[in-house]
C-alpha positions in Angstrom: -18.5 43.9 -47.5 -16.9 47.5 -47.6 -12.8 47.9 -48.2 -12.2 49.0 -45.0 -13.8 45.5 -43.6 -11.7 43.8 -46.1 -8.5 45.5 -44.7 -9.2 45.0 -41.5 -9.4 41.4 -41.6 -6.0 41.1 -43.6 -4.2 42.9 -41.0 -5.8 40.4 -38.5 -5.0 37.6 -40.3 -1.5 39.1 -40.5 -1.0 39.6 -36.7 -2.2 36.2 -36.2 0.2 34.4 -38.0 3.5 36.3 -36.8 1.6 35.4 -33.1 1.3 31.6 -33.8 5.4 32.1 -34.7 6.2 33.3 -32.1 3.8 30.8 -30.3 5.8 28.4 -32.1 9.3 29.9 -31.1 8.4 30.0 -27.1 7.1 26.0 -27.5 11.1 25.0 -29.1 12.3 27.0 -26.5 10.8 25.4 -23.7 10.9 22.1 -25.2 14.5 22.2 -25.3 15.0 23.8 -21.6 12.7 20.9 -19.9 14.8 18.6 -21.7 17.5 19.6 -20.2 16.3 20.2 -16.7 14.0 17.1 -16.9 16.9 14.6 -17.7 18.2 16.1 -14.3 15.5 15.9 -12.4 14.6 12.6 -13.0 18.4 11.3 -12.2 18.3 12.9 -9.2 14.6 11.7 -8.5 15.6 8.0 -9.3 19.2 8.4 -7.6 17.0 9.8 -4.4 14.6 6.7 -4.4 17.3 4.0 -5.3 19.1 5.4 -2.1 16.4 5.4 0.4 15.0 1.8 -0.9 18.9 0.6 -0.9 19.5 2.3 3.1 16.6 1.3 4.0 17.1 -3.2 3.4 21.1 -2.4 4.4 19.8 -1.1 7.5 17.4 -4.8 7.6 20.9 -6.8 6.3 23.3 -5.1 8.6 21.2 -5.8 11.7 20.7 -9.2 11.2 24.3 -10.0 10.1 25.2 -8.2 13.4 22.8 -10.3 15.3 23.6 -13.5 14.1 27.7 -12.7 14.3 27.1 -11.7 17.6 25.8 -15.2 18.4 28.6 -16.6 16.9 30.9 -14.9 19.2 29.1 -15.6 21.8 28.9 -19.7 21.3 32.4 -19.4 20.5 33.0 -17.6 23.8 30.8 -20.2 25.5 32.6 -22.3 28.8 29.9 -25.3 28.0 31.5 -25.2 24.3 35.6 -24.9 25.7 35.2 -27.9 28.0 33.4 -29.7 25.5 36.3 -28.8 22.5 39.5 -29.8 25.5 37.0 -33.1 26.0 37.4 -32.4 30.5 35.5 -34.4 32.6 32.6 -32.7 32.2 32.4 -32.4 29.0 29.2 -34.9 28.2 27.3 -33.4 30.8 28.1 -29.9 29.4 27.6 -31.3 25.8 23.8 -31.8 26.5 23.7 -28.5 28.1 24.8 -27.2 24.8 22.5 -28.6 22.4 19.8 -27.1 24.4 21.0 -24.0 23.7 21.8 -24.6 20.3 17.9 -25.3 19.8 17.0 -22.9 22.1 19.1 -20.3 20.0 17.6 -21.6 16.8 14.2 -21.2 17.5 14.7 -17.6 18.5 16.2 -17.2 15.0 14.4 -19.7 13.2 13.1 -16.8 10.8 16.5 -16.2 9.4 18.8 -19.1 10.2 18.5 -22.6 8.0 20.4 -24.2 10.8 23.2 -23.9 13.2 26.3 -26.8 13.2 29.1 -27.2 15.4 31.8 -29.9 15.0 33.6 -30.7 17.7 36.8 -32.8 17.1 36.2 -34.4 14.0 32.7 -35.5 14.9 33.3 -36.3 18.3 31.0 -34.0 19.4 28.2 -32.9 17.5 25.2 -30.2 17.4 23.1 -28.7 15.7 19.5 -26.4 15.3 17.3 -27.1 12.8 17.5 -29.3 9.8 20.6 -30.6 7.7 19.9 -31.8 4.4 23.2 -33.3 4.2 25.0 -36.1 6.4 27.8 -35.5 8.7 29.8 -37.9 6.6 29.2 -35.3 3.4 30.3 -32.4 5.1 34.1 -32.5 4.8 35.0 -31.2 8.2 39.0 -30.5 7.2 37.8 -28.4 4.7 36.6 -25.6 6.9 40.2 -25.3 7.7 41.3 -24.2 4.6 38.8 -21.7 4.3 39.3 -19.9 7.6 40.8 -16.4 6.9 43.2 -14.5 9.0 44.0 -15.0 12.8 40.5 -14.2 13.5 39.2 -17.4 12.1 35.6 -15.7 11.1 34.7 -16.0 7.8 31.5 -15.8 5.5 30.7 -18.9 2.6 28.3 -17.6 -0.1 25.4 -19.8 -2.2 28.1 -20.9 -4.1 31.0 -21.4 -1.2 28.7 -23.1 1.2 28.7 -26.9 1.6 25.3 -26.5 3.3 23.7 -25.6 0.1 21.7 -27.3 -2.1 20.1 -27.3 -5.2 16.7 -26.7 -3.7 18.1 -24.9 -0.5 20.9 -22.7 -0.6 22.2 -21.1 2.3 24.8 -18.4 3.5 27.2 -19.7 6.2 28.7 -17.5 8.8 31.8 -19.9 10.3 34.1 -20.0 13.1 36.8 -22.0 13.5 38.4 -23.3 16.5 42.1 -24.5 16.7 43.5 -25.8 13.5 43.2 -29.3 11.4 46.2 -30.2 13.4 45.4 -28.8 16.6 44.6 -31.8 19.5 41.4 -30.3 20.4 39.9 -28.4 17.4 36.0 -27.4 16.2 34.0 -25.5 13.7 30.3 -23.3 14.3 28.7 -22.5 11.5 25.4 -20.7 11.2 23.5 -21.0 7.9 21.1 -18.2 6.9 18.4 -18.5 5.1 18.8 -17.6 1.5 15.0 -17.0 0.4 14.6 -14.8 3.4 17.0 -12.1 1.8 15.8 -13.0 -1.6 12.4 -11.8 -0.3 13.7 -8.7 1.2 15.4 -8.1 -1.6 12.6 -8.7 -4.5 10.1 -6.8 -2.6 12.0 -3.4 -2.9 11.1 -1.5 -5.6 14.1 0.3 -7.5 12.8 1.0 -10.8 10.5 -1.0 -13.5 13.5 -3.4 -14.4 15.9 -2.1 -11.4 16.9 -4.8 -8.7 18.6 -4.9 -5.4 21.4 -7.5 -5.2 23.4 -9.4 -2.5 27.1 -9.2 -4.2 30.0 -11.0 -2.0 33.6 -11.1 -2.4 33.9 -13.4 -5.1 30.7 -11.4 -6.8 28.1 -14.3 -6.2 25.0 -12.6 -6.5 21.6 -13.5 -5.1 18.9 -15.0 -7.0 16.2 -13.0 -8.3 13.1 -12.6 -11.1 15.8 -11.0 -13.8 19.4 -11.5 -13.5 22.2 -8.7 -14.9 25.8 -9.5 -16.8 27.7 -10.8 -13.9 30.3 -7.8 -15.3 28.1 -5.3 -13.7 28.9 -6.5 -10.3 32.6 -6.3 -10.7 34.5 -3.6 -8.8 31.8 -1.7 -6.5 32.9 0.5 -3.9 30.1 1.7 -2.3 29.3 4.9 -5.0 27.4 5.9 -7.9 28.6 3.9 -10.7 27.8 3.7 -14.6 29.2 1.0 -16.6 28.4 0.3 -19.8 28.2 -3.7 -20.0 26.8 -5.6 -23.7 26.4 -2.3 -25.0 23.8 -1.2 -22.5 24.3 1.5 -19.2 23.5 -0.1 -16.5 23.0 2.8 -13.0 24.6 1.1 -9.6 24.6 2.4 -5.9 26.1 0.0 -3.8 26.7 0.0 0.1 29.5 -2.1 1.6 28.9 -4.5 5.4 31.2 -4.0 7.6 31.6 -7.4 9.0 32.4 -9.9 5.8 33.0 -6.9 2.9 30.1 -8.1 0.8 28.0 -5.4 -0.8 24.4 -4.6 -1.4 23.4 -3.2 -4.7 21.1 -1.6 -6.5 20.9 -1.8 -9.8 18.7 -0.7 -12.8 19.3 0.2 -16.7 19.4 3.4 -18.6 16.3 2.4 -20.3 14.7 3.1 -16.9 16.0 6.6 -16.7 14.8 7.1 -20.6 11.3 6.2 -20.1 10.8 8.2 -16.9 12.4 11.2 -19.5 10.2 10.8 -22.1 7.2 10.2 -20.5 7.6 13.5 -18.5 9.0 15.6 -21.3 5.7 14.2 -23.8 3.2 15.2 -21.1 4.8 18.5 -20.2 4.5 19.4 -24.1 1.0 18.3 -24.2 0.1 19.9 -21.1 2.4 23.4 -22.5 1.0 23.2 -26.0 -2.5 22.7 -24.5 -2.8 25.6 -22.1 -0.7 28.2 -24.5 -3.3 27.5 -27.5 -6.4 27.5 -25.0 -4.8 30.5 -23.4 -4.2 32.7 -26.6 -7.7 31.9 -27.9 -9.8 32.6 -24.1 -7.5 36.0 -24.7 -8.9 36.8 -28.0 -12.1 35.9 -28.1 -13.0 37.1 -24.3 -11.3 40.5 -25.0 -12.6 40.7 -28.3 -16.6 40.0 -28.0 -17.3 38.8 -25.0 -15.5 40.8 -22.2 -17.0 44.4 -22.5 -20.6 42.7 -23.8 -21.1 40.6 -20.9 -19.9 43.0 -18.4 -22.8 45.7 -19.8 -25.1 42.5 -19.1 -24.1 42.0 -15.5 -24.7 45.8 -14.4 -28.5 45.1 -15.7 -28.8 41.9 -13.9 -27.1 43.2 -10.8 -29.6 46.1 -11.2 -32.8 43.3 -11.5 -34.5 41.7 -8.8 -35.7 38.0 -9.1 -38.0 38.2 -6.4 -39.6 41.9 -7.1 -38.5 42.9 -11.1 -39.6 45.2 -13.8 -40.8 42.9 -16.7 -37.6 41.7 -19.1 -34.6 43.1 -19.9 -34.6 44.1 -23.6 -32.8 42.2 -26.1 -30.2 44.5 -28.1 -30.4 43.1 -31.5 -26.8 44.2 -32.3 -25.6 41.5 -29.4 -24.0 38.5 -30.9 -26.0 35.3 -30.9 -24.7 34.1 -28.0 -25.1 36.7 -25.9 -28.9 37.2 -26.6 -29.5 33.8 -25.9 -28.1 34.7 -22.2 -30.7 37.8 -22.4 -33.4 35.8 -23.3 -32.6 32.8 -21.0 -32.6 35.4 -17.9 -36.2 36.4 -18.6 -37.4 32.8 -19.0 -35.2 31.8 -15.8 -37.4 35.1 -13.9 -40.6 33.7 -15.3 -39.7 30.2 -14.4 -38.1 31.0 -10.3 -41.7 31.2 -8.9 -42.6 28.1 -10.9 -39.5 26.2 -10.0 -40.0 27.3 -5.7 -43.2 25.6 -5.7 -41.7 22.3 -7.4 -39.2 22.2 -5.1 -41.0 21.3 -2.6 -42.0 18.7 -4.5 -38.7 17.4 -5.0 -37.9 17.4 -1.1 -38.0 13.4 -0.8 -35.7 13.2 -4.1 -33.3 15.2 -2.5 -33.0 13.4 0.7 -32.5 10.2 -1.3 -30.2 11.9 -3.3 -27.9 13.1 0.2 -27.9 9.5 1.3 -26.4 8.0 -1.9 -23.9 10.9 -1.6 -23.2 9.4 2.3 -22.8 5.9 1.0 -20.7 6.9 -2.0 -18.8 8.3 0.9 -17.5 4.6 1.8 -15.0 3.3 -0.1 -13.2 0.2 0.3 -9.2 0.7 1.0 -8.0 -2.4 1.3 -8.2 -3.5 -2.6 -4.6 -3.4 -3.2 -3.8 -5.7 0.1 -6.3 -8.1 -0.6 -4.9 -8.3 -4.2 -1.6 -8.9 -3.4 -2.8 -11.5 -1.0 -4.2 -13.1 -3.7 -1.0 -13.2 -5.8 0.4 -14.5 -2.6 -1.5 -17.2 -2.7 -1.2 -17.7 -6.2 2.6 -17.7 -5.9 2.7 -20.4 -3.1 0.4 -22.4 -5.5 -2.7 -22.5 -3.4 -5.0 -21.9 -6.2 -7.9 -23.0 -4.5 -7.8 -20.4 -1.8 -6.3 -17.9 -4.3 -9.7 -18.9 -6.0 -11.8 -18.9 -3.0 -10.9 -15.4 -1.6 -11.2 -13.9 -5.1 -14.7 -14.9 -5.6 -15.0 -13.3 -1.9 -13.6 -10.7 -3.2 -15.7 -10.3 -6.5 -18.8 -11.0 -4.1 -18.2 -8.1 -1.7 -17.8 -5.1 -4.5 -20.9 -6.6 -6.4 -22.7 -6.1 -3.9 -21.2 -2.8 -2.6 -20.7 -0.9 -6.4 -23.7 -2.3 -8.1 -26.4 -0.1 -8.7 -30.1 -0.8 -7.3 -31.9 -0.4 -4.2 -30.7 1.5 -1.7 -31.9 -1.1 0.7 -31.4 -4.8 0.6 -32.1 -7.4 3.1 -30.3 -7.8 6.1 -29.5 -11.9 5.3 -28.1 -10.0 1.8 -26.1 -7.7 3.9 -24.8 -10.4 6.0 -23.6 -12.2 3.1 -21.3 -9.0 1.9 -19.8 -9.0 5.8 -19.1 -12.9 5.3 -17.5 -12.0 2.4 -15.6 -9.1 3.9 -14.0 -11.6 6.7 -13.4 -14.4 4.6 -11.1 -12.0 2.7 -9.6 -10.3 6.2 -9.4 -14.0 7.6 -7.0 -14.9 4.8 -4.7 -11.9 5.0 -4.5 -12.0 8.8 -4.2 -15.7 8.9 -4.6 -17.1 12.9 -5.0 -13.6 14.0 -8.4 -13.8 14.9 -11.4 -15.7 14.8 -15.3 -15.1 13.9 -18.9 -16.4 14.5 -22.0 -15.6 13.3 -25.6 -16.2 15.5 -28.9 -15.7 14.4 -31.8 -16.1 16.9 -34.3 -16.2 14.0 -34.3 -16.4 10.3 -36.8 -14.3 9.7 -35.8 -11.7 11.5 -32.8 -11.8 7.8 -36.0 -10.5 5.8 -35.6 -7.0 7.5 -34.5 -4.3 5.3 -31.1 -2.2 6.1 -29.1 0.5 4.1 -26.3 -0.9 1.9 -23.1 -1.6 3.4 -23.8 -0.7 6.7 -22.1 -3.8 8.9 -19.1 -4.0 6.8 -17.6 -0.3 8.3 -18.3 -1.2 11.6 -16.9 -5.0 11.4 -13.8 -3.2 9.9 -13.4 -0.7 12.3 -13.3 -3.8 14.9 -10.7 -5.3 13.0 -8.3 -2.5 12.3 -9.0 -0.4 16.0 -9.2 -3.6 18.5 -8.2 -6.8 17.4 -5.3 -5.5 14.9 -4.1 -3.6 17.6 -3.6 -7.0 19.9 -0.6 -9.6 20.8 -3.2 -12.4 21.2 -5.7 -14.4 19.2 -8.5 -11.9 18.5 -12.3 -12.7 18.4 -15.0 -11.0 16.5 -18.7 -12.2 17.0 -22.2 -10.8 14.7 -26.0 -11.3 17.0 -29.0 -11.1 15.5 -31.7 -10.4 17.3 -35.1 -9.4 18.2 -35.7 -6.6 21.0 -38.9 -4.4 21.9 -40.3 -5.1 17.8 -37.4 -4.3 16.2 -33.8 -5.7 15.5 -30.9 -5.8 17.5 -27.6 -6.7 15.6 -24.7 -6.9 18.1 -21.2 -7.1 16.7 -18.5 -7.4 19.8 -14.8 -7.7 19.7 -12.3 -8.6 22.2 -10.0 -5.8 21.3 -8.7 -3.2 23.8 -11.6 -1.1 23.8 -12.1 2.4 25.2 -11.5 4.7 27.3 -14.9 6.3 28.9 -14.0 10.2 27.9 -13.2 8.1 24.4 -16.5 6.6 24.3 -18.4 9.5 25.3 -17.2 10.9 22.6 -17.7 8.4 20.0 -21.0 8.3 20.7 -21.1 12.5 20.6 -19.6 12.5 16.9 -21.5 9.3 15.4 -24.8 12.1 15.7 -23.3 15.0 14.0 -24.2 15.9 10.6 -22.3 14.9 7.6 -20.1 18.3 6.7 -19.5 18.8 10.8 -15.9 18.5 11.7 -14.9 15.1 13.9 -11.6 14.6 16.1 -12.2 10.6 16.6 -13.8 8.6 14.2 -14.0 8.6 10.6 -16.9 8.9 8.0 -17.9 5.4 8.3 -19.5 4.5 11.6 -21.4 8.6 11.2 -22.4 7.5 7.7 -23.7 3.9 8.5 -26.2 5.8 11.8 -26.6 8.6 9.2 -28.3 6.3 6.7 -30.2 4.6 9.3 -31.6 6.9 10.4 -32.9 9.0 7.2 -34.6 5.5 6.0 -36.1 4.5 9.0 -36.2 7.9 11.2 -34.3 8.7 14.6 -35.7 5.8 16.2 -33.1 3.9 14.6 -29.0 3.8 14.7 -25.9 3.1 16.1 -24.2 3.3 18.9 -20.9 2.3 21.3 -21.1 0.7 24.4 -18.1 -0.4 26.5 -17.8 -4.0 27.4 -15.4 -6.1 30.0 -13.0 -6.8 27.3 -13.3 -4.6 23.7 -15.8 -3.1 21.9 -19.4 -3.5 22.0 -21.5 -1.7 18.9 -25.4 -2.3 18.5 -27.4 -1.3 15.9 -31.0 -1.0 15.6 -33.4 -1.7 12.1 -37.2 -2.3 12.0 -38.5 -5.8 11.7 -39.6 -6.3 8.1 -39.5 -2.9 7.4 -40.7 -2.3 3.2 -38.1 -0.1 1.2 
């Protein structure tokens, strides 16, 4: 090694270490400014999401409050109920008449109301919609008296306020009263709401990780939920962004005020929220930084430095070299670094190898085609994981462990058989067992929307062979496009039979069908080629004929017919065909 090599490299080594400070000067630097910016961004980010989640169940609240006051006016405004209360003539005739439209009215609301009561005179007169836990005797009638606010006479009871709640079944009472406790003629109406169906709405917002949304009315009773906050935090909202700082923790609050009884909805979540979000970002964004700088300043070195001007002398004499019609090798400059006369001598072996390689590709013309129709089935993908999981919670939740049991093992059953690896053909009675699978999962989340059957005209005809997962896209394009889609009971059948040798499945749905210009073109797109562009369907029913018919050949396939009421899709296999 000569002194000018040695000095060389010491001014190198020199450069490079006042580069990796300043490197190290830029990384501070922009640590420090996405610290700052990032504990902004993610306020405003979870300020942004608190507020639509918290508009969006106010908007829910504030409709069926409204609703249900409106009703209230409306009984309390009711002639039947005023001749009743002054006890006319009349007044037992229009007392029936009443409690038929008390039920009436409760069944119309029975999603959100516990029950509706009305006392009329002290019990002299009596209705009501739904079921009362308590007895008239243990309601104490005067007390509703007390309780009524203002001239108006409306008022709202919380959990805590209401006599209608139990220990088991709370309630939230909206309440009307009529005269006075010493008027002649006097009465109450009080419709009870449901206290799990806002709990619900409530739990099922997400806010943040720990963040909740909470019913808070005047006298701050809060609505029950999975984690409860120091009742301090609820104290004193008026409908802004509030921090308070409560056990020696932040807690964030956005609150929105009703209009009818003054109660609030809030959202609350900690500061621990905001502090995670922070740190997560800020330890990925210095990763991510401190990844590409270091990759960047090395590609910069070592490209420019050895590889750059070698490589582009390389591509001129490849650009200048014909595969097809050459002039023997391109020579191999010694003074090239290692690498780069590896690329020299891997172009000649790759020119001696082309004509080689062309003949063996012709060979490896059935691999290919097998390979393009695992690419097509890898193509479908099951989307409705996540709703058939929180189904299953569901159930688990409303303790029905044996079908929270049941529809997971349907579950596990249907992505065995649709992600394990093996044949791409299995037997049609195998395939039908992944459909059965399919519904019995779809008949659980959808309940009494729809029913199925299954008919086979002959067992054997289950020994055919058919491409994986090919009834399961068009059995869930039934579902989701025509019996989803309807107001009744829905009806989904599977035939299996034979028809000119082959056979014949017909799956049929009493959906709402098609339009002829609709099906015409249905039937158009479900022949195009896999990378063609489609306005109608989606990849699955063009990937299940697809399959089809590179197995079996274009005698095979699917297709749409219209029917007298829904969809009618047949599909044609050989009988007994060998994979």
């Amino acid at each position: 090694m000569t002194e000018k090599q040695k000095k060389s490299r010491s001014l190198n080594t020199v450069l490079n270490t006042f580069y990796i400070l300043f490197v190290a000067v830029v990384i501070l630097f922009s640590l420090v400014f996405s610290s700052i910016t990032t504990t902004r961004e993610v306020t405003d980010t979870a300020y942004t999401s608190v507020e639509n989640t918290l508009q969006d169940k106010f908007s829910v609240l504030n409709r069926t409050f409204n609703q249900l006051f409106e009703q209230v006016v409306n009984l309390n405004n009711n002639p039947n109920l005023i001749e009743v209360i002054n006890n006319d003539d009349d007044a037992l005739r229009q007392a029936v008449s009443m409690n038929t439209n008390i039920k009436e009215l409760y069944y119309r609301f029975q999603d959100v109301l516990d029950s509706i009561y009305i006392n009329v005179n002290n019990g002299e007169f009596f209705f009501n919609g739904g079921e009362i836990s308590q007895g008239l005797n243990e309601i104490d009638y005067q007390n509703f008296f007390d309780l009524a606010d203002g001239e108006t006479k409306y008022f709202w009871l919380d959990s805590k306020e209401s006599p209608f709640s139990t220990a088991k079944e709370k309630t939230i009472s909206i309440c009307k009263i009529i005269g006075d406790d010493s008027s002649e003629a006097s009465g109450v109406i009080v419709f009870n709401l449901k206290h799990d169906y806002i709990d619900n709405l409530l739990q099922e917002s997400f806010v943040t990780e720990k963040g909740r949304l909470f019913l808070v009315s005047a006298d701050t009773a809060v609505t029950d939920s999975d984690q409860q906050f120091p009742a301090d935090v609820f104290q004193e909202l008026d409908g802004t962004r509030q921090i308070k700082r409560v056990a020696g923790e932040n807690y964030h609050i956005q609150s929105k005020q009703f209009g009818l009884n003054q109660w609030y909805l809030a959202a609350v979540f900690p500061e621990q929220d905001l502090q995670k979000s922070q740190s997560a970002y800020l330890t990925l964004a210095a990763a991510l930084f401190l990844f590409l700088l270091l990759a960047g300043t090395l590609m910069v070195i070592v490209v420019g430095r050895y590889i750059s001007k070698p490589i582009r002398n390389l591509a001129k004499e490849i650009e200048a070299t014909s595969i097809t019609d050459h002039k023997g090798p391109l020579p191999v400059n010694q003074k090239h670094f290692n690498e780069l006369s590896v690329l020299y001598r891997s172009f000649n072996l790759m020119i001696e190898k082309n004509e080689r390689l062309l003949n063996e590709n012709e060979q490896n013309h059935e691999e290919r085609s097998r390979l393009e129709i695992e690419l097509l089935q890898s193509q479908i993908n099951p989307h409705f994981l996540y709703n058939t999981l929180y189904s299953i919670q569901s159930l688990s939740d409303m303790e029905m462990n044996r079908d929270a049991s049941l529809m997971t093992r349907s579950l596990a059953e249907f992505y065995r058989t649709g992600i394990s690896k093996g044949n791409l053909l299995i037997s049609l009675e195998e395939e039908l067992e992944h459909v059965q699978n399919y519904l019995t999962i779809m008949s659980y989340r959808y309940h009494d929307r729809f029913d199925y059957a299954v008919k086979i005209e002959n067992p054997e005809l289950l020994k055919s062979f058919i491409p994986k997962i090919s009834l399961q896209p068009i059995v869930e394009n039934s579902i989701y496009h025509g019996l989803k889609e309807q107001s009744s009971k829905g009806f989904l059948s599977i035939e299996i039979k034979e028809s000119n040798g082959a056979v014949l499945v017909i799956i049929k749905d009493n959906g709402k069908g098609f339009s002829d210009e609709r099906l015409e073109l249905i039937n158009e797109e479900i022949n195009l080629s896999a990378l063609s562009s489609r306005k109608v369907i989606g990849i699955g029913l063009r990937s299940v004929n697809l399959r089809i018919k590179k197995c079996f050949g274009s005698a095979y396939g699917l297709w749409v017919e219209k029917s007298v009421d829904g969809a009618l899709i047949k599909l044609v296999i050989p009988k007994e065909a060998e994979e």
